[in-house]
N, C-alpha and C positions, 0 to 999 in steps of 0.2 A: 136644392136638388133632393129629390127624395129615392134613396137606394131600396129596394127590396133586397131581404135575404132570403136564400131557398129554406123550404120549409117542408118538414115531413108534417103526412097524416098519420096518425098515431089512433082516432077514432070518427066516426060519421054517426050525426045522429040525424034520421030523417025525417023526424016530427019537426024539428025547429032549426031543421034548413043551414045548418052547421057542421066544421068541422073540428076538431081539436087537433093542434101542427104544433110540431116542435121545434123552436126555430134556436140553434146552438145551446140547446140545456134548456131553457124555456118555453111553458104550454102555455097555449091563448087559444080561445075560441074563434074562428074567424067562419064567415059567413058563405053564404054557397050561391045565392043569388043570381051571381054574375056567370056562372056555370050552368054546362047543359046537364039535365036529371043524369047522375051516374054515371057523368064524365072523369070525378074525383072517386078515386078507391082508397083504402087504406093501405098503405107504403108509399102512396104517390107522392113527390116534392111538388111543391106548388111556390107561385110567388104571390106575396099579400100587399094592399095597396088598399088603407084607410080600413081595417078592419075587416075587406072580402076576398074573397080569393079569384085571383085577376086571370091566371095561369097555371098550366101545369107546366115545370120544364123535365129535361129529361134528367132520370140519374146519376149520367156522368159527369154534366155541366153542372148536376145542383152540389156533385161533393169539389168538384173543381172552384165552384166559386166559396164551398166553404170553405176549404182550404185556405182561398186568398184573404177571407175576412179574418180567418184565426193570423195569418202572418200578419195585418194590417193590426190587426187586436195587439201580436205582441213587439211589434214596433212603438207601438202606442204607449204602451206600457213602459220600456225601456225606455221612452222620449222622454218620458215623465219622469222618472227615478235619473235619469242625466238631469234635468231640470233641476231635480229638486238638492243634488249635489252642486249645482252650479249658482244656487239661492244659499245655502250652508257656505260655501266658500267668499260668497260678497255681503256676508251677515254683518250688522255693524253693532249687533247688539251683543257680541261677544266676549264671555269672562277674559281678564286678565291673565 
């Protein structure tokens, strides 16, 4: 399954049909194509789907769903640091 995450535009360049979005700390280029001329502004969240920009969503839902990928983010994280405490304790390669 492929998720999108919401993404700011940050800049629009209109000679080559791009946007530049900021999707949680990171900038990428993605593409304008699939958009009507001057349907995409700059502060708009959009959602991206193979490099273009699929959709615009609204404000509220685009920080509501960041929100959920930062809690998913730092679940993830803590899964992993539980893991890697729970590899340390059934270590067999450990000093006397």
């Amino acid at each position: 399954m492929c998720l999108s995450i919401p993404s700011k535009v940050i800049e629009i360049d209109t000679e080559r049909n791009v946007a530049t979005v900021d999707t949680m700390g990171v900038t990428r280029e993605a593409g304008l194509d699939l958009m009507e001329e001057g349907d995409v502004c700059i502060g708009d969240y959009v959602l991206l789907h193979i490099g273009f920009i699929m959709s615009k969503i609204n404000e509220q839902d685009a920080l509501e769903s960041l929100k959920v990928y930062r809690e998913i983010l730092e679940q993830l994280d803590e899964e992993e640091r539980r893991n890697r405490v729970l590899e340390d304790d059934n270590c067999s390669n450990r000093g006397s």
